[in-house]
C-alpha positions as a Markdown table, in Angstrom:
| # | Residue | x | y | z |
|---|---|---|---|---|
| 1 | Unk | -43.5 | -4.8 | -23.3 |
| 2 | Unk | -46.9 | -6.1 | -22.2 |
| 3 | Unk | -47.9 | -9.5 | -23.5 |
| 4 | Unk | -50.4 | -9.4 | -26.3 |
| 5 | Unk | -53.7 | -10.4 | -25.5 |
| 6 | Unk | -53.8 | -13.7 | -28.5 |
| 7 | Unk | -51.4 | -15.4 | -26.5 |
| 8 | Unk | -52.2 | -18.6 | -24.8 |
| 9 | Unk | -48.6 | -18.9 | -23.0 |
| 10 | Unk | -48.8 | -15.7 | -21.3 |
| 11 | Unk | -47.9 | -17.0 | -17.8 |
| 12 | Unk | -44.7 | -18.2 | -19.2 |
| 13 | Unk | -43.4 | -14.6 | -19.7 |
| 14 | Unk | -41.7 | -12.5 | -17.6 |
| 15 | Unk | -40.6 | -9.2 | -19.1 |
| 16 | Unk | -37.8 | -6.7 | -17.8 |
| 17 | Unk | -40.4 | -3.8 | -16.8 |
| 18 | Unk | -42.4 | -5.5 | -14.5 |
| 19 | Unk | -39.4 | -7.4 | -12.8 |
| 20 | Unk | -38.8 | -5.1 | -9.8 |
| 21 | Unk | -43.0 | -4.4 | -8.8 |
| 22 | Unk | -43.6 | -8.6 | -9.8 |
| 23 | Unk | -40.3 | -9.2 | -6.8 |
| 24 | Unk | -42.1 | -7.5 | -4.1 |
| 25 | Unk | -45.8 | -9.6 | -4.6 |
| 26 | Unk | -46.8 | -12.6 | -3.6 |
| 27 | Unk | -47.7 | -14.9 | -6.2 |
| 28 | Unk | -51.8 | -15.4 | -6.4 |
| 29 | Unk | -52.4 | -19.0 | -6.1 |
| 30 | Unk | -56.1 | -19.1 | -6.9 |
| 31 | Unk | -56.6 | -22.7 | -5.8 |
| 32 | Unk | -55.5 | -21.9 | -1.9 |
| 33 | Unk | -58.9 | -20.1 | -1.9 |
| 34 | Unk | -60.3 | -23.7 | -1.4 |
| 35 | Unk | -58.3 | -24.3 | 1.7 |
| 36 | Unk | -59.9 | -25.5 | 4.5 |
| 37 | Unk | -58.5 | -22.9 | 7.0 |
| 38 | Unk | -60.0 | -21.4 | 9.2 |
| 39 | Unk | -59.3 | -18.1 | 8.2 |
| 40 | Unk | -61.3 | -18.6 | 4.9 |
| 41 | Unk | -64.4 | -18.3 | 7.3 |
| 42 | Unk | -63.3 | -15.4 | 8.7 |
| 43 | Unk | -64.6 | -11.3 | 7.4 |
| 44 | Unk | -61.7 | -8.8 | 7.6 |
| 45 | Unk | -62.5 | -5.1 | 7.6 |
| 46 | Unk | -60.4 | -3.0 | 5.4 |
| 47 | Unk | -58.5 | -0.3 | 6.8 |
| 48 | Unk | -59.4 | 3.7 | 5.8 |
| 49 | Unk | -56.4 | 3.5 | 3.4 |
| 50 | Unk | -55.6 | 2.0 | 0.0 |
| 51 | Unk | -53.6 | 1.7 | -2.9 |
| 52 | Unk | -54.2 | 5.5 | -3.7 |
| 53 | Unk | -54.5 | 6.8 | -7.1 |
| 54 | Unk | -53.0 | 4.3 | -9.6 |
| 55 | Unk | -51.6 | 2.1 | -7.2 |
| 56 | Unk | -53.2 | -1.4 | -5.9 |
| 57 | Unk | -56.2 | -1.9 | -4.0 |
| 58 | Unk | -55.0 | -5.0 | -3.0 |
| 59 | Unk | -52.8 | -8.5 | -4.3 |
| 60 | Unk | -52.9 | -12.0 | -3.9 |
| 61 | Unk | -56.6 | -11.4 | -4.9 |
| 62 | Unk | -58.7 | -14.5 | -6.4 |
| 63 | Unk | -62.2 | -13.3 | -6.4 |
| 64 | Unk | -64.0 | -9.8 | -6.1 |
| 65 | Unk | -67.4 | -8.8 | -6.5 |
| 66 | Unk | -69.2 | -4.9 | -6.0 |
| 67 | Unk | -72.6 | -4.2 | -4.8 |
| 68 | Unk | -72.7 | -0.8 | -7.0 |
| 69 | Unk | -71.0 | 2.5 | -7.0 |
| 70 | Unk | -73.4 | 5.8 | -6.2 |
| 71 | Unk | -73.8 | 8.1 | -3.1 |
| 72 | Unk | -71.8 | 6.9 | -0.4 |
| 73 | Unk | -73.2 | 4.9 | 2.8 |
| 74 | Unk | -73.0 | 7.2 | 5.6 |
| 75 | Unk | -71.7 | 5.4 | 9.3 |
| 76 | Unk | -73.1 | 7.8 | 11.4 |
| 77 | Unk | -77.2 | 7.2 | 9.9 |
| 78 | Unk | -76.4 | 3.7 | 8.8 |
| 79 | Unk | -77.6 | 1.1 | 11.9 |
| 80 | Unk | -75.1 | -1.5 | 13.0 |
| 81 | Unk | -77.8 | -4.1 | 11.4 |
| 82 | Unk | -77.8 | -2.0 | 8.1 |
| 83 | Unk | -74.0 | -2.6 | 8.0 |
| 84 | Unk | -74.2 | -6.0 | 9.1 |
| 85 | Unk | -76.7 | -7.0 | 6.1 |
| 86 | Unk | -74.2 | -5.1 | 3.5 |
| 87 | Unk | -71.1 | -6.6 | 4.8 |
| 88 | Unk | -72.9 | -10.6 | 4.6 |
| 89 | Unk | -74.6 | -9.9 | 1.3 |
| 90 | Unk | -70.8 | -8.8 | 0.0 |
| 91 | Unk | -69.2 | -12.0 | 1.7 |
| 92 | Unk | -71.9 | -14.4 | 1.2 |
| 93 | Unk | -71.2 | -13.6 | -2.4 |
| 94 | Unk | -67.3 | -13.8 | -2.4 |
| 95 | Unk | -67.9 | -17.2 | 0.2 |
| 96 | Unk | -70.2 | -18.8 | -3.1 |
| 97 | Unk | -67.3 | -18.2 | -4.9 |
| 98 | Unk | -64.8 | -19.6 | -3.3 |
| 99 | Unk | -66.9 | -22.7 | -2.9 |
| 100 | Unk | -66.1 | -23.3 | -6.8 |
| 101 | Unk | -62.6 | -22.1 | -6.3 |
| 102 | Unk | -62.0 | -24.8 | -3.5 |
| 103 | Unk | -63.4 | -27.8 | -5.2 |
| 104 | Unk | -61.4 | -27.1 | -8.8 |
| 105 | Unk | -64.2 | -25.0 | -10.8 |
| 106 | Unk | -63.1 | -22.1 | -13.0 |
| 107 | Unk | -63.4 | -18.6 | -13.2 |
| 108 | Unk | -66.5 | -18.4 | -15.0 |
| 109 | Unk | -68.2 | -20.3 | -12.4 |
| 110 | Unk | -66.9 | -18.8 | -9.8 |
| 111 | Unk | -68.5 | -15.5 | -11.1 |
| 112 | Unk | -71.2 | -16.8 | -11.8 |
| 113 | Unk | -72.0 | -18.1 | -8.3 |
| 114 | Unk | -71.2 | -15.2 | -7.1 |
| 115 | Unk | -73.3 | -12.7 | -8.9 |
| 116 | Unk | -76.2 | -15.2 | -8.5 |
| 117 | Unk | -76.0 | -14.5 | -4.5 |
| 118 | Unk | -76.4 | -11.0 | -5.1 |
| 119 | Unk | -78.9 | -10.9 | -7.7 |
| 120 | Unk | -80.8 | -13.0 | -4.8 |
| 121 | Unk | -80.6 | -10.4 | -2.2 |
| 122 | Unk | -83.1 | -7.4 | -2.3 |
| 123 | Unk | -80.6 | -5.3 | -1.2 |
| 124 | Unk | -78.9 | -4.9 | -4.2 |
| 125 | Unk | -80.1 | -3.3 | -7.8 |
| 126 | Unk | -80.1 | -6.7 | -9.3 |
| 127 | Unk | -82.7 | -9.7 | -9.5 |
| 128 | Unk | -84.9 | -9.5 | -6.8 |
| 129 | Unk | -83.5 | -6.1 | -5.9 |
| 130 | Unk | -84.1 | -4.9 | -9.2 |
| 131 | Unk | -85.3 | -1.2 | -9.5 |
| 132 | Unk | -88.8 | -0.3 | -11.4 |
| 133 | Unk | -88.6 | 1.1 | -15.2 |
| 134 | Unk | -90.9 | 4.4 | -15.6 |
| 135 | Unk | -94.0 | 1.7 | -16.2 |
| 136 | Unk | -93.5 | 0.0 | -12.9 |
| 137 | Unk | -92.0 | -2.7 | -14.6 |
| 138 | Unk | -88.7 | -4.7 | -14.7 |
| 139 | Unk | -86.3 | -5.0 | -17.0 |
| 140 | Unk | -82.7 | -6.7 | -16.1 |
| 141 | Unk | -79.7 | -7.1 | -17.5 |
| 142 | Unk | -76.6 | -9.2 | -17.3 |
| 143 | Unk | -73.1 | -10.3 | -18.8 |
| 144 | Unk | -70.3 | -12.7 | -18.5 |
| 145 | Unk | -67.5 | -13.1 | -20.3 |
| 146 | Unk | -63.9 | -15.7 | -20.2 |
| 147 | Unk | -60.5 | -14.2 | -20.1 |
| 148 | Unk | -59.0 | -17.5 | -21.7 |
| 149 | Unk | -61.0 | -17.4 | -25.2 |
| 150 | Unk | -62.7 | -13.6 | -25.4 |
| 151 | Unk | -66.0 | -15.9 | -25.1 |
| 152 | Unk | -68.8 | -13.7 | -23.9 |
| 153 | Unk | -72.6 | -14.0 | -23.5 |
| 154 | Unk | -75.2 | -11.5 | -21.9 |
| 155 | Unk | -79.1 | -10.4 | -21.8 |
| 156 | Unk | -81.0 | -7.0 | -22.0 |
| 157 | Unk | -84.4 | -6.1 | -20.8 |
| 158 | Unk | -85.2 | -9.7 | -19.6 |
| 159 | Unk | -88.3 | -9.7 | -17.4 |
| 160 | Unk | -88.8 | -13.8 | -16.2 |
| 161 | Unk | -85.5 | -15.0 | -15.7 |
| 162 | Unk | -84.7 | -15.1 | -12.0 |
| 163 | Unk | -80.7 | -15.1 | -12.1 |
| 164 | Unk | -80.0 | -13.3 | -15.3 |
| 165 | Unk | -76.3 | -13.9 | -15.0 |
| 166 | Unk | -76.8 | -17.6 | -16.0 |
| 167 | Unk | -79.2 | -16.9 | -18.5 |
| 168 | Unk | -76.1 | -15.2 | -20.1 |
| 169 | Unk | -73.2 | -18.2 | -19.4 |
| 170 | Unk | -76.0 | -19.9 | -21.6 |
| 171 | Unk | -76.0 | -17.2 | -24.4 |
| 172 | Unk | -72.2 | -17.6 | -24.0 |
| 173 | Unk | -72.1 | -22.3 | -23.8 |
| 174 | Unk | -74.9 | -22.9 | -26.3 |
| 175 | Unk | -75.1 | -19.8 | -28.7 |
| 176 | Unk | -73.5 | -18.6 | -31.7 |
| 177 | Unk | -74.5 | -15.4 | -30.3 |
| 178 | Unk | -73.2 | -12.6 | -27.5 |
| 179 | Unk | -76.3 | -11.1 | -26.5 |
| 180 | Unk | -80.5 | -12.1 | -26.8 |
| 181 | Unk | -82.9 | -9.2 | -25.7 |
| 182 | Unk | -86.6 | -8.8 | -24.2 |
| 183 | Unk | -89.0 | -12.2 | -25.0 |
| 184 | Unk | -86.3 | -14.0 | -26.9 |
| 185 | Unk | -84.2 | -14.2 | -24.4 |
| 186 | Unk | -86.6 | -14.7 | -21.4 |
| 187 | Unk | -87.4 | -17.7 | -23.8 |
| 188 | Unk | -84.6 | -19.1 | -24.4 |
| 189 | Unk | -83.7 | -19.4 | -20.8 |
| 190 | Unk | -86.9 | -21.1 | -19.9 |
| 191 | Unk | -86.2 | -23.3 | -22.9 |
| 192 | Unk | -82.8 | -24.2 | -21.7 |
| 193 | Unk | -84.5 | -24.9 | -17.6 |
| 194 | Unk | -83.4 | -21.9 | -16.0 |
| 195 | Unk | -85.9 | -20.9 | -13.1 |
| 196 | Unk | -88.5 | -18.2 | -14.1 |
| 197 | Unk | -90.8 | -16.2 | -11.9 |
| 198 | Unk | -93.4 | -13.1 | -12.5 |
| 199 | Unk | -92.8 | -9.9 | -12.4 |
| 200 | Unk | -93.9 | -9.7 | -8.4 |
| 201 | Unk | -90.9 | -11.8 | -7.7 |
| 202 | Unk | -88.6 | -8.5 | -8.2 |
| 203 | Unk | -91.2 | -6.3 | -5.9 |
| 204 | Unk | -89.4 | -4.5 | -3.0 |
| 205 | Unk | -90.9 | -1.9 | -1.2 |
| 206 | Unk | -87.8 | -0.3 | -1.0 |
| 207 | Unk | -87.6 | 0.3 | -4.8 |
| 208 | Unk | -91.5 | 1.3 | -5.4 |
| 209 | Unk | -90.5 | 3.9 | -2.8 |
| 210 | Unk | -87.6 | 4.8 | -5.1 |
| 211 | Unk | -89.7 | 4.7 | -8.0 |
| 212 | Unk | -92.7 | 7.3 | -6.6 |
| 213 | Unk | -89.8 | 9.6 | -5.7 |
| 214 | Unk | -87.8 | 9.7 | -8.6 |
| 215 | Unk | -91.2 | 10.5 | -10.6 |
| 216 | Unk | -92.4 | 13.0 | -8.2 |
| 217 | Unk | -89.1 | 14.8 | -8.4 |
| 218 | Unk | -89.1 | 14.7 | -12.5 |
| 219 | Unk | -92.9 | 16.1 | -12.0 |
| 220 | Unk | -91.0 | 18.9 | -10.0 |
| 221 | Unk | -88.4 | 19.3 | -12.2 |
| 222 | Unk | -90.8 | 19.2 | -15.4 |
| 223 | Unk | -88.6 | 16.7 | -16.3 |
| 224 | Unk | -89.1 | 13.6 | -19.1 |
| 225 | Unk | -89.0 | 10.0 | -17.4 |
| 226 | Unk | -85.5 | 8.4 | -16.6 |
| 227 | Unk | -83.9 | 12.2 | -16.3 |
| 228 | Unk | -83.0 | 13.2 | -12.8 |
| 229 | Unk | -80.4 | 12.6 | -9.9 |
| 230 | Unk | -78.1 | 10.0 | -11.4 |
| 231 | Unk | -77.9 | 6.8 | -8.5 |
| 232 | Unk | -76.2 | 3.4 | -8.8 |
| 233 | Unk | -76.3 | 2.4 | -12.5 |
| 234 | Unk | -76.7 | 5.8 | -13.2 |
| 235 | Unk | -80.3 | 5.6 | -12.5 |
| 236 | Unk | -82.8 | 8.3 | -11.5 |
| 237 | Unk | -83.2 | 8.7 | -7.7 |
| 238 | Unk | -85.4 | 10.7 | -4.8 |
| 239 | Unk | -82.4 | 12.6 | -4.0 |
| 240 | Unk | -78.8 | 13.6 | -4.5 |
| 241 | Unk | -77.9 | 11.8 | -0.5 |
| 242 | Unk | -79.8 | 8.7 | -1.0 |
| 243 | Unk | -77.9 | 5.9 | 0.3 |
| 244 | Unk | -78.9 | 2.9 | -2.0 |
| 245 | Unk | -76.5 | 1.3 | -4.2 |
| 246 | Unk | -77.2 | -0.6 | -7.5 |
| 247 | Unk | -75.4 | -2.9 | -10.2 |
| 248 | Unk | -73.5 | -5.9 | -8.9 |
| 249 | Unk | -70.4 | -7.7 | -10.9 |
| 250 | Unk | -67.7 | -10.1 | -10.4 |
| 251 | Unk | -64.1 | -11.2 | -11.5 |
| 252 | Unk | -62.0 | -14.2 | -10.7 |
| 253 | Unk | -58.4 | -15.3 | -11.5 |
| 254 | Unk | -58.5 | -19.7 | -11.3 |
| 255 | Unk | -56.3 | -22.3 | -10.4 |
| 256 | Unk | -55.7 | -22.1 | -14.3 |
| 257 | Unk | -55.1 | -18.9 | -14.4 |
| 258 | Unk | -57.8 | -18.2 | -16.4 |
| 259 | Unk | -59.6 | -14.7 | -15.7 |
| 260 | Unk | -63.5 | -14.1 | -15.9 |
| 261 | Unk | -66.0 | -11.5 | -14.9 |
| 262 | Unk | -69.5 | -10.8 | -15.2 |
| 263 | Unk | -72.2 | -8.4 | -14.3 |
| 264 | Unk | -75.8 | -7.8 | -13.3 |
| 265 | Unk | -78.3 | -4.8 | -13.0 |
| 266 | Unk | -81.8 | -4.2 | -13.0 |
| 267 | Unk | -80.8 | -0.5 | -14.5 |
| 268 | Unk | -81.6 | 2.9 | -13.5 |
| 269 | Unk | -85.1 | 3.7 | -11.1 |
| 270 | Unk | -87.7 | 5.6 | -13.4 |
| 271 | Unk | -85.9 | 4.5 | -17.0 |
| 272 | Unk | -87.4 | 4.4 | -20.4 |
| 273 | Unk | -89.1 | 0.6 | -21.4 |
| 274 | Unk | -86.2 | -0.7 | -23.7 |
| 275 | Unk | -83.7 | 1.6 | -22.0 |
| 276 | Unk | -80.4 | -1.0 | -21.9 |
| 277 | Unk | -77.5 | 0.2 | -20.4 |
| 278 | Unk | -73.8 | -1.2 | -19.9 |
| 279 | Unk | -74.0 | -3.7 | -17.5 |
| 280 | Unk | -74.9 | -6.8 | -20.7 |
| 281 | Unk | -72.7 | -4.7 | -23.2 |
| 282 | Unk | -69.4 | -6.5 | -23.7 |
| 283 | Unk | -66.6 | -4.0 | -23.5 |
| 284 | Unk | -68.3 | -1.5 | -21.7 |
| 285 | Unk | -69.9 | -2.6 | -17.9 |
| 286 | Unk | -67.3 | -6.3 | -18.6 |
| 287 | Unk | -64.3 | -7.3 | -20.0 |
| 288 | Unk | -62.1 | -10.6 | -20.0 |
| 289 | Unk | -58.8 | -10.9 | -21.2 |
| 290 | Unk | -56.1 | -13.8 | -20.2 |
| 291 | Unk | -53.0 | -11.0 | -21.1 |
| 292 | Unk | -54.6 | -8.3 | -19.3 |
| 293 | Unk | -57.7 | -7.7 | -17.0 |
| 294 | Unk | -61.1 | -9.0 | -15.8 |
| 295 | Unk | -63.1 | -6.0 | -14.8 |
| 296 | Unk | -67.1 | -5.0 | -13.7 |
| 297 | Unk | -68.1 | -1.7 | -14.1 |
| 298 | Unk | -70.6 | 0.0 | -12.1 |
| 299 | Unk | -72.1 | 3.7 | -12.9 |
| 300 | Unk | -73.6 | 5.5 | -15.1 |
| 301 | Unk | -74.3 | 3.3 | -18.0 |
| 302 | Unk | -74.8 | 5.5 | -20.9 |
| 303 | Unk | -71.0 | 7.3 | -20.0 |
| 304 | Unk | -69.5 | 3.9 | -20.0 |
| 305 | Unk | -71.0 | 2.5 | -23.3 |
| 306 | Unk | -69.7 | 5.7 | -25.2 |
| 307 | Unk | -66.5 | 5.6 | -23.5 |
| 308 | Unk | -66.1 | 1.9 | -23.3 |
| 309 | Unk | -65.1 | 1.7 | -20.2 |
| 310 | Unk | -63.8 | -1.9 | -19.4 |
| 311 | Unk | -62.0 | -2.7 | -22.6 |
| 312 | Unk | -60.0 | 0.9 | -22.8 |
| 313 | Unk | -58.8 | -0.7 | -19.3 |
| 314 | Unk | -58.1 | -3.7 | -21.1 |
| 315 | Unk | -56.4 | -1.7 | -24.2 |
| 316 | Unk | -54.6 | 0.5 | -22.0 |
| 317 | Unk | -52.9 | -2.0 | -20.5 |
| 318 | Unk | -51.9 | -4.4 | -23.9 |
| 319 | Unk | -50.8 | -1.2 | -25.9 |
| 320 | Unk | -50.4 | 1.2 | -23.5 |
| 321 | Unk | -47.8 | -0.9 | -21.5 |
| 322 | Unk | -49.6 | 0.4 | -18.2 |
| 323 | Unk | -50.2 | -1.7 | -15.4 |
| 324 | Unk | -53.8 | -3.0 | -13.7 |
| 325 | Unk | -54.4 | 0.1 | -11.6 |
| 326 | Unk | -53.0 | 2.3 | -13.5 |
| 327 | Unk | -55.3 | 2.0 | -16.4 |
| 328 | Unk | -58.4 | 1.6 | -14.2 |
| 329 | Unk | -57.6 | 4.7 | -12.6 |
| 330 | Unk | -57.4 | 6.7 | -15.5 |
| 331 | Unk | -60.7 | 5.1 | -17.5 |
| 332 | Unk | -62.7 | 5.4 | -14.7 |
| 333 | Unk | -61.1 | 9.1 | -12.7 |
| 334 | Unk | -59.7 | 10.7 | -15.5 |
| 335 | Unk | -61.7 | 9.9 | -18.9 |
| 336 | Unk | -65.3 | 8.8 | -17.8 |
| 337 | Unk | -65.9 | 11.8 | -15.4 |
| 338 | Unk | -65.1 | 14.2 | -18.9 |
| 339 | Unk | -68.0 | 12.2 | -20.8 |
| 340 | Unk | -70.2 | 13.4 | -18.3 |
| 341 | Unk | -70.3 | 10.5 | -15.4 |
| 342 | Unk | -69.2 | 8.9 | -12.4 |
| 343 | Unk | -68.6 | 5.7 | -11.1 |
| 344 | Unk | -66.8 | 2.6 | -10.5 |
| 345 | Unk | -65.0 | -0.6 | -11.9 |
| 346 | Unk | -63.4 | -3.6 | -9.8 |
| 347 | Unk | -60.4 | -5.0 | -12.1 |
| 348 | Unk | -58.3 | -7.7 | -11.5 |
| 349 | Unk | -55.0 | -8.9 | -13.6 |
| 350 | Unk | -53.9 | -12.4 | -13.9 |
| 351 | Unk | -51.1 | -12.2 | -11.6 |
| 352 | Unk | -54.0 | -11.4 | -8.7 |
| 353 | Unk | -53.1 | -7.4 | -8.6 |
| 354 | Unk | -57.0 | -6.1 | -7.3 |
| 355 | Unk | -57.7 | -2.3 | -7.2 |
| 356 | Unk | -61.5 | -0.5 | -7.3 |
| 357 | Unk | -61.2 | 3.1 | -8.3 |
| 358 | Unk | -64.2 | 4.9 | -8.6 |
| 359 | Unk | -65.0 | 8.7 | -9.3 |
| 360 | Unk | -68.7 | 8.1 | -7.4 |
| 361 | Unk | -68.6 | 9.2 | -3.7 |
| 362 | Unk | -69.0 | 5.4 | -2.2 |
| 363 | Unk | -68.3 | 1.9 | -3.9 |
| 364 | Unk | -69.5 | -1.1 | -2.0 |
| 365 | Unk | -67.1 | -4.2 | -3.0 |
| 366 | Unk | -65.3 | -6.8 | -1.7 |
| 367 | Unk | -62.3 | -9.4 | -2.6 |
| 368 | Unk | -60.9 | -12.8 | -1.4 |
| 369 | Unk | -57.0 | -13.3 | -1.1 |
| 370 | Unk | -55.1 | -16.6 | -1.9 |
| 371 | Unk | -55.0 | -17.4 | 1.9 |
| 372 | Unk | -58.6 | -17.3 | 2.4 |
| 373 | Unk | -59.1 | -13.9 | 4.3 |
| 374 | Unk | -62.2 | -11.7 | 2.7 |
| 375 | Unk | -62.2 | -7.8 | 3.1 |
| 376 | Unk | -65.5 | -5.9 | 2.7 |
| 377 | Unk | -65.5 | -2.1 | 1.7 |
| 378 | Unk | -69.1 | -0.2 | 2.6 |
| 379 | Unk | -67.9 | 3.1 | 4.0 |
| 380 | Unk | -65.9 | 6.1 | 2.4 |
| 381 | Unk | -63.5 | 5.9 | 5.3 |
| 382 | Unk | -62.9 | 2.5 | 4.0 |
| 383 | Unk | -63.3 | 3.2 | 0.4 |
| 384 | Unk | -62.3 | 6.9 | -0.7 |
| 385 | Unk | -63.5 | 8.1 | -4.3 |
| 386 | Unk | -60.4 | 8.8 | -6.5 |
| 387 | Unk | -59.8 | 11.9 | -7.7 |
């Protein structure tokens, strides 16, 4: 039986179902990510296959982050520099990890960092990437929670803070609270030092292009605001093909063995003022368990609050006695598609089994192994949606 999740000597268990898949894996050891090897400088491409439908993405896996699930990236209309942006943005995020990794830091920093590089790069639906709400205004939102304790902090509809994702670590470390919304918690992080900017900072052209479409096709469609073609974080979009992708998230398995994870999202493009999704709701876009899973949902966020999405992956696997991809699989390709959306999750056990199903055409994610060597997943060929 699977180890229940209250239990702080987990690692000290081996039971009888698990022996003969646990004899053919390599042990994670989370603090060989800090080795100074070459090969932890070095950006592997994944081959077209994986794990396949319940079955591993990947093991020996210490880190992972996604760049949002949504309509896939296409290789024959997206230029070698377009690829070469998505694939740096994934590893420069997974390489900030591993810098915590390597010098003894835990998994919650180790998220953190990570998230933090991808809420600073426009291309992403996060931060300064962060899509326009039907006002032409932004509203983000963010999460984080530790495996070892159940700790968890998060913001909604923050509008100063620059990195959200350490404006909810500090909801988490200094609060007797799990989540502060709108001018409270913009606040509280400038109270507590965290950088703020205007509302400028989070500007792309990119995303007011986004924005005029997605309104423009609800004018079409005589449609209310924040209806339309769902996108990354189940946002509305120009058009059922576009290639954008939205909400980012990371988890992490430490030298401790200690699992974290945490997520970040500007929302969906065109969505109601106030409209909070499941990227900052605890058990829906994240979830951190010691005894089971670390996961980061991406999709559409109103599906995964009511079905909630990360912790059924978490539930399924302390009561339901099924492994890491077996549970994601059938949360995120089986149950979540009935209530009505798609999308994706990157989970991670503490014995370093990865795997990144997703019912959404494309996922962009990555993951760091215990020897060092990143993968990066942008195109379907890579990354094919479950079904």
């Amino acid at each position: 039986m699977r180890l229940r999740s209250h239990s702080r000597i987990w690692l000290g268990t081996v039971f009888a179902a698990a022996t003969v898949l646990t004899a053919s894996l390599t042990t994670a050891v989370p603090s060989s990510a800090g080795s100074s090897s070459t090969s932890s400088h070095k950006t592997f491409v994944r081959p077209a296959e994986r794990g396949g439908p319940g079955r591993p993405d990947a093991r020996d896996v210490v880190l992972a982050v996604h760049g949002g699930a949504g309509t896939a990236l296409d290789p024959d209309t997206t230029s070698p520099q377009q690829e070469r942006a998505y694939r740096k943005g994934l590893t420069d995020a997974l390489r900030a990890g591993q810098r915590v990794l390597r010098r003894g830091g835990d998994s919650v920093a180790a998220v953190e960092a990570s998230v933090r590089v991808l809420e600073d790069n426009e291309l992403f639906n996060a931060g300064k990437g962060a899509v326009f709400t039907a006002d032409a205004g932004h509203e983000l939102d963010a999460s984080i929670m530790r495996g070892s304790d159940q700790a968890a902090g998060a913001v909604a509809g923050v509008r100063s803070v620059r990195n959200p994702i350490s404006a909810a670590r500090l909801v988490m470390e200094k609060t007797r609270h799990v989540l502060l919304a709108g001018e409270g918690a913009d606040d509280f992080a400038a109270r507590n030092g965290l950088p703020t900017v205007t509302q400028d900072y989070y500007w792309t052209q990119k995303r007011w292009d986004q924005l005029m479409a997605a309104k423009e096709k609800a004018r079409n469609a005589k449609s209310a605001p924040g209806e339309g073609t769902r996108g990354p974080g189940g946002g509305a979009t120009a058009s059922d093909d576009e290639q954008t992708k939205g909400t980012v998230g990371a988890v992490a398995l430490d030298g401790r063995h200690n699992l974290a994870a945490a997520t970040s999202t500007g929302g969906m493009t065109n969505k109601m003022p106030g409209r909070v999704g499941d990227s900052p709701i605890i058990g829906a876009g994240t979830y951190a368990n010691n005894g089971t899973v670390a996961a980061s949902a991406t999709g559409h966020g109103e599906v995964f609050i009511r079905g909630a999405a990360t912790a059924t992956i978490s539930h399924l696997m302390e009561y339901g006695d099924l492994d890491v991809a077996q549970a994601a699989y059938r949360v995120l390709v089986k149950q979540l598609p009935q209530l009505g959306g798609d999308g994706g999750v990157i989970a991670l056990d503490g014995e370093g089994v990865f795997d990144a199903p997703h019912s959404s055409p494309g996922m962009l994610y990555g993951y760091l192994t215990g020897d060092g060597k990143i993968i990066t997943k942008i195109f379907p060929s890579e990354s094919p949606a479950n079904e």
